[in-house]
N, C-alpha and C positions, 0 to 999 in steps of 0.2 A: 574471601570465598571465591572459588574457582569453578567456573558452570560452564558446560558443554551445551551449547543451544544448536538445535537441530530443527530445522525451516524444509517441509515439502507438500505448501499446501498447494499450490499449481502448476505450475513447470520450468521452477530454479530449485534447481538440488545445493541446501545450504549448510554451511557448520559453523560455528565461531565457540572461541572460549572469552570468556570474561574473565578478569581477574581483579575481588574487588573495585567492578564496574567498567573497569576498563580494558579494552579491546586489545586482544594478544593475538588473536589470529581472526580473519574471519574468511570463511571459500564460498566463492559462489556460484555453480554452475551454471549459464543458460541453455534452456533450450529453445531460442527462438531461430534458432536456424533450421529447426523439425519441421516445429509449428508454422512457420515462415511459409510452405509451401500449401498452407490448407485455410491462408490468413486466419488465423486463429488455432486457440490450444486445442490441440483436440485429445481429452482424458487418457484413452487406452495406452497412446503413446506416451503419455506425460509419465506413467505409471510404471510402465516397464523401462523408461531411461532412468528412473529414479532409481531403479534395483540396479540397474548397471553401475551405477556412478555414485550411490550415497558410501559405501566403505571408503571407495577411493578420498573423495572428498572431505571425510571425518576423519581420515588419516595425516590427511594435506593440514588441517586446520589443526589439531595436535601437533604435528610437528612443527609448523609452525610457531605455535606458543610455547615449545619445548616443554610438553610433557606429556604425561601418557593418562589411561583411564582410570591406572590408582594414584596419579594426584589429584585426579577431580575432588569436591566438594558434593556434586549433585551433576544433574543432568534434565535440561529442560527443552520441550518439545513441544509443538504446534498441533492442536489435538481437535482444530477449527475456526471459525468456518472452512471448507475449501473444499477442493473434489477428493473422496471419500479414497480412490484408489491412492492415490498419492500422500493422501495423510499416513493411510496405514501403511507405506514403506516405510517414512522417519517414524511413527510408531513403535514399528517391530521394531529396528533398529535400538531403540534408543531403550527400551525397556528389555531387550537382550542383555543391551551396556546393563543396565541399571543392577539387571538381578545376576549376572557374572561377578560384578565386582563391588557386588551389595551398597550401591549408588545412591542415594535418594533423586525420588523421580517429579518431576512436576508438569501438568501437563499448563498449555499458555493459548491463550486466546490467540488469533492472528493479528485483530484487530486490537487490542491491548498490545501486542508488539511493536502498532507501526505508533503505538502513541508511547510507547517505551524509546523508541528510536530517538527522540527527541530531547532524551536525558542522558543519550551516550557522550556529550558533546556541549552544548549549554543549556543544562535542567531549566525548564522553566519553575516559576515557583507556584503555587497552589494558591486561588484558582483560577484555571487557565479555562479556554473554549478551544478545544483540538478539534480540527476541521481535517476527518479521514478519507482521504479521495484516492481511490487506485481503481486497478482494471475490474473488479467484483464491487467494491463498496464505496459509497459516497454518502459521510452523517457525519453529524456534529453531536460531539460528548461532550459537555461540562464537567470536566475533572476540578471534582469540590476538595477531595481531599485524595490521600497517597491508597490507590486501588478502587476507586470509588469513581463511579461514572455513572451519567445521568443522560441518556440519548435526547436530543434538541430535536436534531430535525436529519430528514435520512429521503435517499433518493425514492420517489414513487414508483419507480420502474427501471432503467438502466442504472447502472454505476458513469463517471466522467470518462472512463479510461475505456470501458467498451465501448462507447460513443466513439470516440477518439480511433477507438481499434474498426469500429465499423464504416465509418467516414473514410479512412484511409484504405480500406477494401475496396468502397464503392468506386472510387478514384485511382484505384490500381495503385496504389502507393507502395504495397505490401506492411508487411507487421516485423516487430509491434507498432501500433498509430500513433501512439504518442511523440516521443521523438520524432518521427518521418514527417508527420504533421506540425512539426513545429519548425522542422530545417526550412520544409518548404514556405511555409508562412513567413517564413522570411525574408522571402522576396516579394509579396504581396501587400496588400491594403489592406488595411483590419474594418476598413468604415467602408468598403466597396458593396458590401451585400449586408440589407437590412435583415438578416435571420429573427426568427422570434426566440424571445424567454417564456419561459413557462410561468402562467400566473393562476395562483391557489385562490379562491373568494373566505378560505378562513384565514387566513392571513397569517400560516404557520411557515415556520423557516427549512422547510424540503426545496427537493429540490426534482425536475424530471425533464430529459433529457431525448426523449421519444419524439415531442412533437419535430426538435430541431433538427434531429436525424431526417427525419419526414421532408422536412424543407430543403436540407440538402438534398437529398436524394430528387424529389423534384424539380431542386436547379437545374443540378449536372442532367439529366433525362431532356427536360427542356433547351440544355446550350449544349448537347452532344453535338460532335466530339469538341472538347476541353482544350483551349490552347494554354500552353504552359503558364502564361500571365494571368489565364481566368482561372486556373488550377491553384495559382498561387493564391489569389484573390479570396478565393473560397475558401483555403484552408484557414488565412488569416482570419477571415470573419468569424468563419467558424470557433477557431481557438477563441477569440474577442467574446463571441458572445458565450459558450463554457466558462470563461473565467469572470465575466463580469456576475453570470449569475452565481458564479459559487462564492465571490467576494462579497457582494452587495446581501446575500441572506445569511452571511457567517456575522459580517459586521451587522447586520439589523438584531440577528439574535445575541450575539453579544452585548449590544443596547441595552435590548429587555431585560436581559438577565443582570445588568449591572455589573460584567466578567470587564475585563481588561487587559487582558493578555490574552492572545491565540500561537496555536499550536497548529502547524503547517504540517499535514505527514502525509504518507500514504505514496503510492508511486506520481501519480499524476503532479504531486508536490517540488518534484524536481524541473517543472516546468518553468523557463525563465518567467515568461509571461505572467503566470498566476504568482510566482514569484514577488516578480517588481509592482504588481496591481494590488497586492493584499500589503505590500510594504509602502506604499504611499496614502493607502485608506488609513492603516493604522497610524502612518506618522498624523494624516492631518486630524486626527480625533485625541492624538495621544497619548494613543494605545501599545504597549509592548508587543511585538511578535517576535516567534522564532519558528527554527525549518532546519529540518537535519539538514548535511551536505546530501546533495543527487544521490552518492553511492549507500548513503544508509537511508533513500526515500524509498526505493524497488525493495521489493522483499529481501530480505536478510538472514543470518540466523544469530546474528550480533543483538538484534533487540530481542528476539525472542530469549535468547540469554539474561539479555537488562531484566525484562520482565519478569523470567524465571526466579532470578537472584533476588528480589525483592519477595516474589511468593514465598521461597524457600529459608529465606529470613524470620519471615514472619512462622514458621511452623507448616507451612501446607506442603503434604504430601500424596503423590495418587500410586494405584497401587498397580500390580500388572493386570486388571481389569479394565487399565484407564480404554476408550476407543476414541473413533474418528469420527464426529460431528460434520455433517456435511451445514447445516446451520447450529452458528452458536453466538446467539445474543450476547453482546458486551454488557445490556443494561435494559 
């Protein structure tokens, strides 16, 4: 089967074809050199570069994989969560395709993409605990069986990667924070500044990211101005204390649950750190992991294709009614 997956739920304009699951082309636009200037996406824009840039981009990725829209198979597309203008560009887009060249259409979770990412590469096997961590979304699925997901635990308030993106605002770093924050933390001490972790009195496996944003933001206010060692210092603790707390409540609810294998995805997942933290918890317990490479952790449109391919397998089709979900529960 050959499926055109088309990615634009915030601001990378994406295409890839799959071909019997594996990857013949995949394009990915950023725009973080827009957003770069307003540290953060800011929608309107995101929406009108997407119009600029999705034909060109779906054309790169087709030729790429050497073919065109009547050898497609189907045609799958990201129909949420995400900001609402930029869904409906790969939208129209992709249900124009669909009904020109009588396509079959499927629309794909976002969040089921970044935990499809994980099977372009070495499938984990069922059941796994995918830990989804990017710039919007921070939760833990229990994937029991093949499309079947069961929400564990999910952030109370921030996502890891807005944290990340708002830290390195506060610190002049520029965007995106994730990377920039992690360059820098690399010349820094991770155990220099005792930040707090968030703790729950039910004793469920979330996660919430507010207070620590709080306490940076109170350091750096308190040690202004910042000398590049106490810059770095900061960043490292910081990152330390984000990835301890997303390791120590993935591995706790994996416990509970009797799971033994996890699933690393989402952008924040290309982070060395949380990386090599979640690969030494699980070796000493055990435990299998795995973690797409970097370039299929950032949004894609190679697993929204995965995903696609497996919906479209199974019989599911959506129709030119399908729309854009600005929230769309995985489970």
């Amino acid at each position: 089967m050959r499926v055109l997956g088309i990615e634009t739920s915030c601001d990378e304009t994406a295409a890839a074809v799959l071909a019997d699951g594996a990857i013949r082309s995949s394009v990915v636009l950023s725009q973080d050199a827009i957003h770069g200037l307003y540290g953060g996406v800011v929608p309107e824009l995101a929406s009108r570069r997407h119009i600029e840039v999705m034909l060109p981009v779906v054309r790169r990725a087709l030729d790429e994989a050497e073919t065109t829209l009547d050898g497609l198979d189907g045609i799958a597309v990201t129909c949420g969560p995400g900001l609402v203008g930029s869904l409906l560009v790969g939208l129209s887009v992709a249900k124009a395709f669909a009904y020109a060249h009588r396509l079959p259409l499927v629309g794909v979770n976002h969040l089921e993409g970044h935990i499809f990412a994980g099977f372009l590469q070495e499938p984990p096997s069922h059941p796994f605990l995918a830990l989804v961590v990017s710039g919007g979304h921070t939760a833990l699925y229990a994937c029991l069986r093949p499309l079947d997901y069961r929400l564990v635990g999910q952030t109370r308030d921030d996502a890891a990667g807005e944290a990340f993106d708002k830290v390195a605002k506060l610190l002049g770093l520029g965007y995106p924070g994730g990377p920039v924050i992690e360059r820098v933390a690399g010349d820094g001490d991770p155990k220099a500044i005792a930040f707090p972790t968030a703790q729950f009195t039910d004793q469920l496996p979330d996660f919430s990211f507010s207070g620590l944003k709080t306490a940076v933001s109170l350091f750096v206010r308190r040690h202004a101005p910042l000398p590049p060692a106490l810059t770095a210092d900061v960043c490292a603790s910081f990152q330390a204390t984000v990835v301890k707390m997303l390791v120590r409540r993935t591995i706790r609810a994996a416990g509970r649950l009797g799971i033994r294998k996890i699933l690393l995805t989402g952008g924040v997942a290309a982070n060395r750190a949380l990386r090599q933290a979640l690969e030494a918890e699980c070796g000493a317990r055990g435990y299998g992991w795995t973690a797409p490479p970097p370039r299929l952790c950032t949004d894609n449109a190679a697993m929204i294709a995965a995903a696609g391919t497996a919906r479209l397998a199974r019989g599911e089709r959506a129709d030119l009614t399908l729309n854009a979900r600005a929230t769309f529960p995985l489970a």
